[in-house]
PQR file with spaces between the fields and no chain letter, atoms N, CA, C, O and H, PARSE charges and radii, in Angstrom:
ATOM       1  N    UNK     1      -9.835   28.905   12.236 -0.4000 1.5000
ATOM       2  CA   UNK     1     -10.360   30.263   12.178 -0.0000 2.0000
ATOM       3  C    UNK     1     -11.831   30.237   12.596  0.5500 1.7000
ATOM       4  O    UNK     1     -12.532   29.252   12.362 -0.5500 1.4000
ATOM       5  N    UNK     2     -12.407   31.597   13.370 -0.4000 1.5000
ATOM       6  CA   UNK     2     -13.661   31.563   13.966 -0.0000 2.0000
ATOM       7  C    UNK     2     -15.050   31.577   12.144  0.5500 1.7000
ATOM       8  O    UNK     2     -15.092   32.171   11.066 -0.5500 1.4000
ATOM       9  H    UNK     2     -11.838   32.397   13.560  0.4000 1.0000
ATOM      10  N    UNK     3     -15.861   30.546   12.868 -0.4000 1.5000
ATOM      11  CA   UNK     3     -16.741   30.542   11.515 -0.0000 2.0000
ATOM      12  C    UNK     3     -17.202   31.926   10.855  0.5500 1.7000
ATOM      13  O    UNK     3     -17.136   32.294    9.683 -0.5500 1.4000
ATOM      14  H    UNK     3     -15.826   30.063   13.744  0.4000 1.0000
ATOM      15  N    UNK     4     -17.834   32.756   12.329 -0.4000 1.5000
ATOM      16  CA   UNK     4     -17.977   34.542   11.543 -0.0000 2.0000
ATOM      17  C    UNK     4     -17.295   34.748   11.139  0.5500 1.7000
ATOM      18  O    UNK     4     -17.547   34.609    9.942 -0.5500 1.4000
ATOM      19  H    UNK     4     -17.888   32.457   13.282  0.4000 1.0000
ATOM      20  N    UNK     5     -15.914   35.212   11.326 -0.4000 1.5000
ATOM      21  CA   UNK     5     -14.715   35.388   10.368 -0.0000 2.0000
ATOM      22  C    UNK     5     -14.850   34.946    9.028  0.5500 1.7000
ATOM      23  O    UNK     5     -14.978   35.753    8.108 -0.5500 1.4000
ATOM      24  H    UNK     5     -15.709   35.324   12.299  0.4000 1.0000
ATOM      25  N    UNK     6     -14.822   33.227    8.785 -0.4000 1.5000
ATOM      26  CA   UNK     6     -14.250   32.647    7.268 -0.0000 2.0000
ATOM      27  C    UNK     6     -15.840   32.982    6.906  0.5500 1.7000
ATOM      28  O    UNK     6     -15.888   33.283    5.713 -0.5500 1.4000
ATOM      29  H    UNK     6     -14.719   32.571    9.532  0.4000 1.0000
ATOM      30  N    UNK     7     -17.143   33.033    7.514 -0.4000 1.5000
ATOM      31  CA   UNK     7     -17.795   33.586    6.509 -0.0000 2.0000
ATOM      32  C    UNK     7     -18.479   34.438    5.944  0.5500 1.7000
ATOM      33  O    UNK     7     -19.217   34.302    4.968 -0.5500 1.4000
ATOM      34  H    UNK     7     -17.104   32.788    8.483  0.4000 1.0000
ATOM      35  N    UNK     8     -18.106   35.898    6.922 -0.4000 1.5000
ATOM      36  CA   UNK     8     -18.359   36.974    6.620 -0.0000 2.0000
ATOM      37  C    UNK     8     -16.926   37.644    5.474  0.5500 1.7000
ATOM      38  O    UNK     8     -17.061   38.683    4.826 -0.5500 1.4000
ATOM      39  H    UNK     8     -17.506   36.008    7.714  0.4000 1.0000
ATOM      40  N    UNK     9     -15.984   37.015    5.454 -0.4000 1.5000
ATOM      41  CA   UNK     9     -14.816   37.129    4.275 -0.0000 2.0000
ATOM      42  C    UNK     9     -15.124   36.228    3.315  0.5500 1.7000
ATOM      43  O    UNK     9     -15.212   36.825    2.241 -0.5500 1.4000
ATOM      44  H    UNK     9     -15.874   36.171    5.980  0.4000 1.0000
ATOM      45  N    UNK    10     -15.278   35.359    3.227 -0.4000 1.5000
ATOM      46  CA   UNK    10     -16.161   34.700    2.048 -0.0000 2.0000
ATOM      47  C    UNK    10     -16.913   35.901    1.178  0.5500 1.7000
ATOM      48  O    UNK    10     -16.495   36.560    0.226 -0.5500 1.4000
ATOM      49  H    UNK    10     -15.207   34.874    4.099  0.4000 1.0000
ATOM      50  N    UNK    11     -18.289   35.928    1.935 -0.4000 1.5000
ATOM      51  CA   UNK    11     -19.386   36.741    1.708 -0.0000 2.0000
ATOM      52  C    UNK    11     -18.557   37.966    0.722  0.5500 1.7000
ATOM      53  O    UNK    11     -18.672   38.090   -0.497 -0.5500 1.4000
ATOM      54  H    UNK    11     -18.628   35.392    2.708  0.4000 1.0000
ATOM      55  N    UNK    12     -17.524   38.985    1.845 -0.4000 1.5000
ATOM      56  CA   UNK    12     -16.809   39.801    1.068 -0.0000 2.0000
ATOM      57  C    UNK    12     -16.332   39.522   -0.242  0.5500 1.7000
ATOM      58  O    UNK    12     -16.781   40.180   -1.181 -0.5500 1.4000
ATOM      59  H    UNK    12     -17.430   38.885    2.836  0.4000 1.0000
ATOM      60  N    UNK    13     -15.416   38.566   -0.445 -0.4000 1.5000
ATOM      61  CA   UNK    13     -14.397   38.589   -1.266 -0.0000 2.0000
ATOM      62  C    UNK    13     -15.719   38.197   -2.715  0.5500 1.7000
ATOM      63  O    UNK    13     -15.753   38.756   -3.811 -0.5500 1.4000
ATOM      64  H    UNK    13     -15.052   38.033    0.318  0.4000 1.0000
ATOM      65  N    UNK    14     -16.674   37.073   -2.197 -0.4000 1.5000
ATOM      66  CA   UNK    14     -17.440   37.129   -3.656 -0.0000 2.0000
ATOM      67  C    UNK    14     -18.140   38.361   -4.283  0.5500 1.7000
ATOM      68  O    UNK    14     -18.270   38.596   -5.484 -0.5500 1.4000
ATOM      69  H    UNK    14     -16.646   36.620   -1.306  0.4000 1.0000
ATOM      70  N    UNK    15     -18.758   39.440   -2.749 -0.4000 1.5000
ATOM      71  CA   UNK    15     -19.043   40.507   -3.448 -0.0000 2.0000
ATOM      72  C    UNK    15     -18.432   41.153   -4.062  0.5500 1.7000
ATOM      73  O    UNK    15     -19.006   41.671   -5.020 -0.5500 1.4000
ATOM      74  H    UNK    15     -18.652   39.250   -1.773  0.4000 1.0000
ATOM      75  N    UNK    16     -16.861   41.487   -3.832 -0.4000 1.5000
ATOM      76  CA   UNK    16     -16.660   42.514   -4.438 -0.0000 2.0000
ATOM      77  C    UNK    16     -16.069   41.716   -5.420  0.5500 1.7000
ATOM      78  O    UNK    16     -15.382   42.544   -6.018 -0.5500 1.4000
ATOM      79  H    UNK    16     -16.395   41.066   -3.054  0.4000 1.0000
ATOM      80  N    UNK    17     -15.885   40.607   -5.991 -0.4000 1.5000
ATOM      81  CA   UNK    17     -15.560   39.971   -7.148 -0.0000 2.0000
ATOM      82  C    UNK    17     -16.799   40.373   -8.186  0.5500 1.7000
ATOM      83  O    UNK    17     -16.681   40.856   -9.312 -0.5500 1.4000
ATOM      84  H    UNK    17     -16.443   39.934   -5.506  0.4000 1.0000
ATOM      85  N    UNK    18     -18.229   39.975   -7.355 -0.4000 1.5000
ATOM      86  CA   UNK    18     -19.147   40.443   -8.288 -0.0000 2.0000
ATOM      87  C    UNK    18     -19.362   42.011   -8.896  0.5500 1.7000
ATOM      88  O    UNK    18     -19.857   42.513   -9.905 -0.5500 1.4000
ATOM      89  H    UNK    18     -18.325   39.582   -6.440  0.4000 1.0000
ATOM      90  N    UNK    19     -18.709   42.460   -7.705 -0.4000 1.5000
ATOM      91  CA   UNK    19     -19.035   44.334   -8.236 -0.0000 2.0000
ATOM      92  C    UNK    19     -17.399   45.179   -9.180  0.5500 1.7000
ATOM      93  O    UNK    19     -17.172   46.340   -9.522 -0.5500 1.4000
ATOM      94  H    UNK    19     -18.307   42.052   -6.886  0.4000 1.0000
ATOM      95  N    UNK    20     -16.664   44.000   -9.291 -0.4000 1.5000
ATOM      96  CA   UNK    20     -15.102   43.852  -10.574 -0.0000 2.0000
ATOM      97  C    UNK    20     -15.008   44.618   -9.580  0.5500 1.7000
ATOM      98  O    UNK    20     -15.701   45.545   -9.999 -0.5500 1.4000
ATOM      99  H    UNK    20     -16.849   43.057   -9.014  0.4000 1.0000
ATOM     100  N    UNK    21     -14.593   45.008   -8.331 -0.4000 1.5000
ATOM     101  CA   UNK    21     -13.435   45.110   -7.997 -0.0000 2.0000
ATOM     102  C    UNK    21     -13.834   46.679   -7.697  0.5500 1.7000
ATOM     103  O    UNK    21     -13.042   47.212   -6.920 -0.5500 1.4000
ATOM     104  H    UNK    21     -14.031   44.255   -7.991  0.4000 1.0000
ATOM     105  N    UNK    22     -14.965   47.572   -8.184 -0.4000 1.5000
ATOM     106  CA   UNK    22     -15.181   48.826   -8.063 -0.0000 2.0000
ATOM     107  C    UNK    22     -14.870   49.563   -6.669  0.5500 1.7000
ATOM     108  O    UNK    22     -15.381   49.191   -5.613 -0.5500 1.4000
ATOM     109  H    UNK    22     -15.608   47.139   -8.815  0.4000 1.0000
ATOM     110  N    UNK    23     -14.088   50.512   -6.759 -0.4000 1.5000
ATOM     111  CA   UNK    23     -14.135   50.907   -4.775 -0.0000 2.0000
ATOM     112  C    UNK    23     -14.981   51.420   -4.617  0.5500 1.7000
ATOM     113  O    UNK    23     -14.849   52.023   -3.552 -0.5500 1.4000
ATOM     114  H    UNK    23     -13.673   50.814   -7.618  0.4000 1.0000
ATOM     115  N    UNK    24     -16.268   51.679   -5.211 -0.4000 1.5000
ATOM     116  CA   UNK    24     -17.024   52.368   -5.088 -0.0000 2.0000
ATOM     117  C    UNK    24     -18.648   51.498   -4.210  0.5500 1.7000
ATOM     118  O    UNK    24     -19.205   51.627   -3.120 -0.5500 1.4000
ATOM     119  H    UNK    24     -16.375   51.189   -6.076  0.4000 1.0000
ATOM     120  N    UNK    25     -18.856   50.684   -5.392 -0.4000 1.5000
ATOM     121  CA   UNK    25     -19.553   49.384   -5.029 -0.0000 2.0000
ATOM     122  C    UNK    25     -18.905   48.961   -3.219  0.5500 1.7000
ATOM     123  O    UNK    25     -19.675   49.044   -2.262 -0.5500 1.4000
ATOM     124  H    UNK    25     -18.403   50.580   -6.277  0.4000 1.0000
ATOM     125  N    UNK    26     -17.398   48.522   -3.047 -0.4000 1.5000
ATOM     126  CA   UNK    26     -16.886   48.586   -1.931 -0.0000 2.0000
ATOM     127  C    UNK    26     -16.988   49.269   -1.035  0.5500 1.7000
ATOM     128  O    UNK    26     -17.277   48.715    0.026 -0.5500 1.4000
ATOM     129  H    UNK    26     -16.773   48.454   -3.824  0.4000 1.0000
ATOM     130  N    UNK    27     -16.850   50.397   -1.035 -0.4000 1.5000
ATOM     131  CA   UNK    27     -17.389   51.471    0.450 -0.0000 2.0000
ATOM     132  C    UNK    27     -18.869   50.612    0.514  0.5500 1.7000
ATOM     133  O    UNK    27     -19.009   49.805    1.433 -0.5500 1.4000
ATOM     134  H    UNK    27     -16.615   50.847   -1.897  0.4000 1.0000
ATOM     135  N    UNK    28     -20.118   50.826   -0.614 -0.4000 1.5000
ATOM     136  CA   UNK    28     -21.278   50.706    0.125 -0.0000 2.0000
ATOM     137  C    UNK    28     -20.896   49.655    0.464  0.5500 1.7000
ATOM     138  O    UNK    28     -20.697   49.859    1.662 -0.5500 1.4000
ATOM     139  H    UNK    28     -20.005   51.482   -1.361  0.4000 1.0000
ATOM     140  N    UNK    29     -20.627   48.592    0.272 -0.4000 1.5000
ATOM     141  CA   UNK    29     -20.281   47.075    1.018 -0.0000 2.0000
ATOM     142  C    UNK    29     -19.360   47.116    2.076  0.5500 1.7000
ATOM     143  O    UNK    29     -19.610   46.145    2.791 -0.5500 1.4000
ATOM     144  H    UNK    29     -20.789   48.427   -0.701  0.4000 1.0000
ATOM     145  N    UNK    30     -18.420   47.758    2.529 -0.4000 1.5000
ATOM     146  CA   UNK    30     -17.622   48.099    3.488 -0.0000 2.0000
ATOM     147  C    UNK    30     -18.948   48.294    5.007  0.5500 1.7000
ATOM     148  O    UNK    30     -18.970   47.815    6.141 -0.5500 1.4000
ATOM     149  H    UNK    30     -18.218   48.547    1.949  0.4000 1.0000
ATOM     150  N    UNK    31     -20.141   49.484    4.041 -0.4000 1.5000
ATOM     151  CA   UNK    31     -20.789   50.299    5.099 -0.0000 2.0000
ATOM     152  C    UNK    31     -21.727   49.183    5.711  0.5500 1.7000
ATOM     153  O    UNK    31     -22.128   48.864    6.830 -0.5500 1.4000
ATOM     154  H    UNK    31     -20.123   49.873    3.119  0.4000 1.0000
ATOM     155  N    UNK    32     -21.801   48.963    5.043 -0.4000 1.5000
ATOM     156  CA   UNK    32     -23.380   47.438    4.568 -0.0000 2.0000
ATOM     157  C    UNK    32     -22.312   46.980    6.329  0.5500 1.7000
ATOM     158  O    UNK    32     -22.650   47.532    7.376 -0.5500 1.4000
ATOM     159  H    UNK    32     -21.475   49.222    4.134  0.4000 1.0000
ATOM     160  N    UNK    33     -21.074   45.925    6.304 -0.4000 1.5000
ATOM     161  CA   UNK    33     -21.044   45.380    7.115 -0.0000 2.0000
ATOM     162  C    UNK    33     -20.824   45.624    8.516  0.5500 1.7000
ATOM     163  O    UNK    33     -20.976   45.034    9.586 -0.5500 1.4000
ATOM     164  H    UNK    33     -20.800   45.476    5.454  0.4000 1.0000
ATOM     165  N    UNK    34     -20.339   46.909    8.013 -0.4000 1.5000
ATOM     166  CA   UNK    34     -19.937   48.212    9.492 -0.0000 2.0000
ATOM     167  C    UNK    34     -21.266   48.326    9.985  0.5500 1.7000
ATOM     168  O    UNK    34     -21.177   48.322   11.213 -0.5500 1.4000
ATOM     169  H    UNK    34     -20.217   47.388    7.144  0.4000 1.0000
ATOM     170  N    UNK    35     -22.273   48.412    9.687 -0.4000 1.5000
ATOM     171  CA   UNK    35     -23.466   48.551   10.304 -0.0000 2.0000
ATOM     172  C    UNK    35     -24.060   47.496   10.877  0.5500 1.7000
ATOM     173  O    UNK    35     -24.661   47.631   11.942 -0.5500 1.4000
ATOM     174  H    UNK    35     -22.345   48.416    8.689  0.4000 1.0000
ATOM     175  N    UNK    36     -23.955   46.128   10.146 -0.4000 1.5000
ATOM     176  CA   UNK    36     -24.197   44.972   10.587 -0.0000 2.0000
ATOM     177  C    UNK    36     -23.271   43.947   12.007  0.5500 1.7000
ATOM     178  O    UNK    36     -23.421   42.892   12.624 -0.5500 1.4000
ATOM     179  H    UNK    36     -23.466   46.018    9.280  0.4000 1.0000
ATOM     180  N    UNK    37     -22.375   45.027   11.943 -0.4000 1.5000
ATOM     181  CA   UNK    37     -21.318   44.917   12.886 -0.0000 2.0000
ATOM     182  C    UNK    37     -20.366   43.867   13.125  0.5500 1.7000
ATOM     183  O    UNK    37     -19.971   43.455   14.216 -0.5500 1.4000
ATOM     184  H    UNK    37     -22.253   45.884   11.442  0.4000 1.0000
ATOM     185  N    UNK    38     -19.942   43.361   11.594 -0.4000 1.5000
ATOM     186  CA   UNK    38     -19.314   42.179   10.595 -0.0000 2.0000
ATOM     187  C    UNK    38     -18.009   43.091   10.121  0.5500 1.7000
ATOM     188  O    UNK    38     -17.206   42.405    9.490 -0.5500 1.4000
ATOM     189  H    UNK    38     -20.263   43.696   10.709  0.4000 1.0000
ATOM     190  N    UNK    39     -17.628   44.419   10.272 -0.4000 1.5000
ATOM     191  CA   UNK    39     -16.517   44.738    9.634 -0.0000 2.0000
ATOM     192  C    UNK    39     -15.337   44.433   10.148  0.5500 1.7000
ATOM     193  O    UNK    39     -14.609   43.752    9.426 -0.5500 1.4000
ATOM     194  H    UNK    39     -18.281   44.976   10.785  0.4000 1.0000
ATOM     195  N    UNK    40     -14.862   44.802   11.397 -0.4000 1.5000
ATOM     196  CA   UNK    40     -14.138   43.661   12.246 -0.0000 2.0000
ATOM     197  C    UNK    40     -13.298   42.594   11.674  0.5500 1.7000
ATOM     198  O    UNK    40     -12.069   42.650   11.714 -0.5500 1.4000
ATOM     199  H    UNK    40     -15.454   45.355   11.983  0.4000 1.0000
ATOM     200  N    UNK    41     -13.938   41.642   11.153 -0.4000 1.5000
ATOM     201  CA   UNK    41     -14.019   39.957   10.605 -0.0000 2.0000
ATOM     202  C    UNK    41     -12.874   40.261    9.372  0.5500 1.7000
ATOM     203  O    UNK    41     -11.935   39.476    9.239 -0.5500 1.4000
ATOM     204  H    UNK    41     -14.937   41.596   11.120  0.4000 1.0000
ATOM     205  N    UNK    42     -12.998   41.313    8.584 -0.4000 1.5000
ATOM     206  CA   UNK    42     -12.269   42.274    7.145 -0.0000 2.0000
ATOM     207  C    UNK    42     -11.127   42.572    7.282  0.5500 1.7000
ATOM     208  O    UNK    42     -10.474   42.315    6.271 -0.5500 1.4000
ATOM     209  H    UNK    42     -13.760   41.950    8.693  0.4000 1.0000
ATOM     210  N    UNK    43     -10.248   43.249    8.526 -0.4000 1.5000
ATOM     211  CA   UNK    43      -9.524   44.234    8.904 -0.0000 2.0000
ATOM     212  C    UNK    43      -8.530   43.165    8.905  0.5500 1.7000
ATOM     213  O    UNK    43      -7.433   43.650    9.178 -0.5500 1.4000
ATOM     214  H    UNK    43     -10.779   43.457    9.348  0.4000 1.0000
ATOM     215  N    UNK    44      -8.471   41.933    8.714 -0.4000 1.5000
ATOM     216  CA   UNK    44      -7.037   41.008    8.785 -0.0000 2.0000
ATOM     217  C    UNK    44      -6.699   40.305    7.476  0.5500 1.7000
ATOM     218  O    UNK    44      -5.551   39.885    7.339 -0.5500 1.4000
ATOM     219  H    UNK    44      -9.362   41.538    8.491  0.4000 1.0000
ATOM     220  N    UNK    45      -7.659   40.125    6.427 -0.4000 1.5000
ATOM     221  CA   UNK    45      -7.554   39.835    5.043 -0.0000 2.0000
ATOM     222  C    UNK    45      -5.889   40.102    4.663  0.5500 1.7000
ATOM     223  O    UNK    45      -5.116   41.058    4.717 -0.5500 1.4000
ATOM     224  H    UNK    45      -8.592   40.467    6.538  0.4000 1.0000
ATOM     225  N    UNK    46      -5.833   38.813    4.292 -0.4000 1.5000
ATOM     226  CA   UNK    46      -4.279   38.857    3.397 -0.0000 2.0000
ATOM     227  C    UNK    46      -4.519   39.346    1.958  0.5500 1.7000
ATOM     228  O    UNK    46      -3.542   39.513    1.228 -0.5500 1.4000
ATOM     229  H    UNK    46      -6.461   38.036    4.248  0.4000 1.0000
ATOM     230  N    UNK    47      -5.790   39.591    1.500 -0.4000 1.5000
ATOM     231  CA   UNK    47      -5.799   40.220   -0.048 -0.0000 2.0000
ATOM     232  C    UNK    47      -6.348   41.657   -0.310  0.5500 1.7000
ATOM     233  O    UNK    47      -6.809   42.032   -1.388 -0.5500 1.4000
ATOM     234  H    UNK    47      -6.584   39.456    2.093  0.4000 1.0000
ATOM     235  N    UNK    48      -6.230   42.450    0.881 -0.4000 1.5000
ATOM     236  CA   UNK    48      -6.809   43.946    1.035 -0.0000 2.0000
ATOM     237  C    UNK    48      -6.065   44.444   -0.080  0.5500 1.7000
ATOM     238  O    UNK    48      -4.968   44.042   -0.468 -0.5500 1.4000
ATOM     239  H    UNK    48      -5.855   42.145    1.757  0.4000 1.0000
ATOM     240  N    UNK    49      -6.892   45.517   -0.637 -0.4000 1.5000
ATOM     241  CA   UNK    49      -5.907   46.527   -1.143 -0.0000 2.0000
ATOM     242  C    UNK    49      -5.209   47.672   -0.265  0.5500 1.7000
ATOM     243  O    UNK    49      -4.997   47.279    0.882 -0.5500 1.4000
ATOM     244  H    UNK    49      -7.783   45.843   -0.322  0.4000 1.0000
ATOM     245  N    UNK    50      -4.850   48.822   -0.480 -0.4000 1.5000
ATOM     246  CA   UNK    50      -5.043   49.883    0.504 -0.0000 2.0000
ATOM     247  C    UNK    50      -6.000   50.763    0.663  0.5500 1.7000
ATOM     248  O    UNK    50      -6.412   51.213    1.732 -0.5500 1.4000
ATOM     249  H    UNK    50      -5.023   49.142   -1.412  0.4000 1.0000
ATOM     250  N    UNK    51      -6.264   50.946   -0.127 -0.4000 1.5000
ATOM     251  CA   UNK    51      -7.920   51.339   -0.597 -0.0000 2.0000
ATOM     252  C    UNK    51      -8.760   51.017    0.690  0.5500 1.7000
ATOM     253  O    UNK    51      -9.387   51.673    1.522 -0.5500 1.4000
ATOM     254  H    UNK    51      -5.929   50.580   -0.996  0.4000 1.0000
ATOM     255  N    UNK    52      -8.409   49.380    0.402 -0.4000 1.5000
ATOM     256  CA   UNK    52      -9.710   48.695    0.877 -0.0000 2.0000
ATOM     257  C    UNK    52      -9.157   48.863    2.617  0.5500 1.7000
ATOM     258  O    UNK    52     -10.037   49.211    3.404 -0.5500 1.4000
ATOM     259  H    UNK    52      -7.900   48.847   -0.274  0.4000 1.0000
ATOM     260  N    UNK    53      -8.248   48.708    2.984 -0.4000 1.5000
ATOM     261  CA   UNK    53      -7.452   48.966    4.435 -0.0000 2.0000
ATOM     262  C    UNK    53      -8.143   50.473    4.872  0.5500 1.7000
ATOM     263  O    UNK    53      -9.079   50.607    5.660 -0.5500 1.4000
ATOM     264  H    UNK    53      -7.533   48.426    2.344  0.4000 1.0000
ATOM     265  N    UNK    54      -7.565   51.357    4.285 -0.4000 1.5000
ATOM     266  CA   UNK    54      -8.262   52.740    4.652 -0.0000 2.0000
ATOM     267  C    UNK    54      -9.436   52.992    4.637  0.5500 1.7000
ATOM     268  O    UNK    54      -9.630   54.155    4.991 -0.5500 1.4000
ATOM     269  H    UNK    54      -6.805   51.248    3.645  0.4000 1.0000
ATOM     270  N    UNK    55     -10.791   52.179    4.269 -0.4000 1.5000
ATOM     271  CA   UNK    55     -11.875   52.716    3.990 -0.0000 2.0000
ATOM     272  C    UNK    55     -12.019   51.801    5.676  0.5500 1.7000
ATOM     273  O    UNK    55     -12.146   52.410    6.738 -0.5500 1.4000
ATOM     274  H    UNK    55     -10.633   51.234    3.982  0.4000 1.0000
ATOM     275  N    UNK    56     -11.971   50.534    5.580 -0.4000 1.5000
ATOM     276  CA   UNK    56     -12.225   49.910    6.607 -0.0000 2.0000
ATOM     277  C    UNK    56     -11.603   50.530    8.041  0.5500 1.7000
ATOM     278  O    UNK    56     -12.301   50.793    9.021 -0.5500 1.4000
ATOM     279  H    UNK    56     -11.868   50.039    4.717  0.4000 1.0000
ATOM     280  N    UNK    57     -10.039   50.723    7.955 -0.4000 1.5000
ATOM     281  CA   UNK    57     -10.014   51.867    9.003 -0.0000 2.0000
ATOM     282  C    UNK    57     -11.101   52.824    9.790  0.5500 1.7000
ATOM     283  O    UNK    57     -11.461   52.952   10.961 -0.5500 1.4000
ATOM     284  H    UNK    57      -9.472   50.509    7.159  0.4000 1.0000
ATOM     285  N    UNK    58     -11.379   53.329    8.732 -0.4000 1.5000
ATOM     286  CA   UNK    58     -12.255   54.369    8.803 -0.0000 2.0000
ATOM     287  C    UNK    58     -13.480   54.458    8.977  0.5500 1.7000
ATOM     288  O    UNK    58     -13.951   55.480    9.475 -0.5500 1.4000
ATOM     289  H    UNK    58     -11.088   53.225    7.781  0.4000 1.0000
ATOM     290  N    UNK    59     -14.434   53.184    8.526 -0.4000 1.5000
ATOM     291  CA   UNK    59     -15.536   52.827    8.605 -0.0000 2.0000
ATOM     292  C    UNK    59     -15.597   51.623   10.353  0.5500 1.7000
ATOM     293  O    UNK    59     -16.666   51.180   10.772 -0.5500 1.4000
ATOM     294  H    UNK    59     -14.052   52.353    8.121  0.4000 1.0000
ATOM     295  N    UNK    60     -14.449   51.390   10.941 -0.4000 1.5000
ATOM     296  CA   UNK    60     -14.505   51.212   12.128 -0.0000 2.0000
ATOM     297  C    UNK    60     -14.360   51.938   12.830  0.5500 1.7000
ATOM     298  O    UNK    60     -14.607   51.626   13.995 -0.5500 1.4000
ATOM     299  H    UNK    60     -13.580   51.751   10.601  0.4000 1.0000
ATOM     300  N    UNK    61     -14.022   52.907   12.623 -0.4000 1.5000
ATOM     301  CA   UNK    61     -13.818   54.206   14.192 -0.0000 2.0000
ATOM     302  C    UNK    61     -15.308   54.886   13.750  0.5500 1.7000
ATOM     303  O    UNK    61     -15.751   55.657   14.601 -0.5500 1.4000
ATOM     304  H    UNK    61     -13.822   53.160   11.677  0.4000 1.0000
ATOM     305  N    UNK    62     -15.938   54.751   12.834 -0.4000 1.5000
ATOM     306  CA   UNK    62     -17.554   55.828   12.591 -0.0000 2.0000
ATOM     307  C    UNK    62     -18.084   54.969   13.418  0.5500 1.7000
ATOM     308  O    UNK    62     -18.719   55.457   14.353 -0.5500 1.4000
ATOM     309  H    UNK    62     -15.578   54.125   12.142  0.4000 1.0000
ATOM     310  N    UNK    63     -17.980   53.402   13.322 -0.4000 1.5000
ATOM     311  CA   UNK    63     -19.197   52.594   13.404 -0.0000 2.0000
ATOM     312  C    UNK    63     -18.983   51.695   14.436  0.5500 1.7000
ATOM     313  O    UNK    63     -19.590   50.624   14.422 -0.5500 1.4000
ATOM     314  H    UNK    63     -17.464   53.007   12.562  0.4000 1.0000
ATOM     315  N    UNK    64     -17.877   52.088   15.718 -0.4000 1.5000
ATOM     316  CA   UNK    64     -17.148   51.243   16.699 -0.0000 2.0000
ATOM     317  C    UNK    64     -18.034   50.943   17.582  0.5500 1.7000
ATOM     318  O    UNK    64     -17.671   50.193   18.487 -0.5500 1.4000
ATOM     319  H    UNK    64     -17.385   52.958   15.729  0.4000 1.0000
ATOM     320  N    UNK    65     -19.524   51.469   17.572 -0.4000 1.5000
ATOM     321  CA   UNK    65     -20.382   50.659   18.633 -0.0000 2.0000
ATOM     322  C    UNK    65     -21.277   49.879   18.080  0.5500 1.7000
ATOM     323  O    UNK    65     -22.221   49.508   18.777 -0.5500 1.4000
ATOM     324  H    UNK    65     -19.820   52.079   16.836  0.4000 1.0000
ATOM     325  N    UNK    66     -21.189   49.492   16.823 -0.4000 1.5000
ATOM     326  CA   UNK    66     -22.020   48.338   16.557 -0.0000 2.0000
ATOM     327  C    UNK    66     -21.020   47.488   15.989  0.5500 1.7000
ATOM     328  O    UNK    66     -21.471   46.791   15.081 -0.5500 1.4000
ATOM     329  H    UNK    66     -20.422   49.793   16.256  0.4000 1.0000
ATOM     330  N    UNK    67     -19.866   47.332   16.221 -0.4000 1.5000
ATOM     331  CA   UNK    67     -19.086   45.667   16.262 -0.0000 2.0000
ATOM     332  C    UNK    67     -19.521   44.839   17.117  0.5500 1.7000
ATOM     333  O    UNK    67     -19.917   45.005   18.271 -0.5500 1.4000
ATOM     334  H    UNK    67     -19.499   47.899   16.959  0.4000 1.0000
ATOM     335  N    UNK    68     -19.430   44.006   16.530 -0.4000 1.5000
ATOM     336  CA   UNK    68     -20.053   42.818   17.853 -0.0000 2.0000
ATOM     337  C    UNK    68     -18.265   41.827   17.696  0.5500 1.7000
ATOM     338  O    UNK    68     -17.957   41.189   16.689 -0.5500 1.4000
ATOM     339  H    UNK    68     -19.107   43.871   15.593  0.4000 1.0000
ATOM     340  N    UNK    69     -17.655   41.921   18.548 -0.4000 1.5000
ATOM     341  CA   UNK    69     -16.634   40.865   18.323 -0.0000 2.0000
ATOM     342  C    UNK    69     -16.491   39.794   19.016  0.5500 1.7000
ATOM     343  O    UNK    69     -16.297   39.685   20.226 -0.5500 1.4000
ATOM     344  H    UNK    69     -17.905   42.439   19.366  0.4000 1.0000
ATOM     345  N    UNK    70     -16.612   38.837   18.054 -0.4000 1.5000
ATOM     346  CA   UNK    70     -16.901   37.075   18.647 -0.0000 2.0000
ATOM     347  C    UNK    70     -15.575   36.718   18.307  0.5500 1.7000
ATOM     348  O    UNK    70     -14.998   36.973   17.250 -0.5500 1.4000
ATOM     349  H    UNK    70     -16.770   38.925   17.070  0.4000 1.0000
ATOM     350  N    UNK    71     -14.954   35.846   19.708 -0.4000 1.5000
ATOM     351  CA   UNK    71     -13.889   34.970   20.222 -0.0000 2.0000
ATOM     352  C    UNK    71     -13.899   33.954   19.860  0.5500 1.7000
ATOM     353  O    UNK    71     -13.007   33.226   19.425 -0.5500 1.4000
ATOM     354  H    UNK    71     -15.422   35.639   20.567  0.4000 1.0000
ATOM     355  N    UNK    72     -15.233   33.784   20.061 -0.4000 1.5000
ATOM     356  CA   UNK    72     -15.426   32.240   20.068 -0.0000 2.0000
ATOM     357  C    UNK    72     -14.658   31.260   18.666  0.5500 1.7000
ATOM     358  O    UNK    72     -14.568   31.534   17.470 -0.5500 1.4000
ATOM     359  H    UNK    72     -15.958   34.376   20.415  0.4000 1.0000
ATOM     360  N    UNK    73     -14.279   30.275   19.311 -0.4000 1.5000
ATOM     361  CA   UNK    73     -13.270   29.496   18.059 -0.0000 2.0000
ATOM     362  C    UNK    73     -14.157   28.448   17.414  0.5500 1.7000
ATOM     363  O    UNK    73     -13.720   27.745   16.503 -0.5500 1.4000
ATOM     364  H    UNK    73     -14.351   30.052   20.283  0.4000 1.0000
């Protein structure tokens, strides 16, 4: 797996462990990476909720010109 990938999902999964799981805490962290143009890296997670699927949906079509998507392996 590409390193941005395993460690911008890393990064995720401890935040929102730290914020219990709140969807709320999550959107701003959703937005946080949509802007940083790291949300991308999220959208394939085997432990999404739906929640968490639909916000990210959604926070990629607002924020589809600042993805940066790296190939590289």
């Amino acid at each position: 797996m590409n390193v941005v990938i395993e460690r911008s999902q890393r990064k995720y999964r401890n935040a929102r462990e730290s914020a219990c799981y709140s969807i709320f805490d999550i959107e701003s962290l959703l937005k946080t990476f949509a802007k940083e143009g790291l949300l991308w890296c999220l959208q394939d997670m085997f432990d999404l909720t739906e929640a968490e699927k639909i916000l990210i949906g959604h926070y990629l079509l607002k924020h589809r010109e600042l993805q940066v998507y790296d190939n590289a392996s």
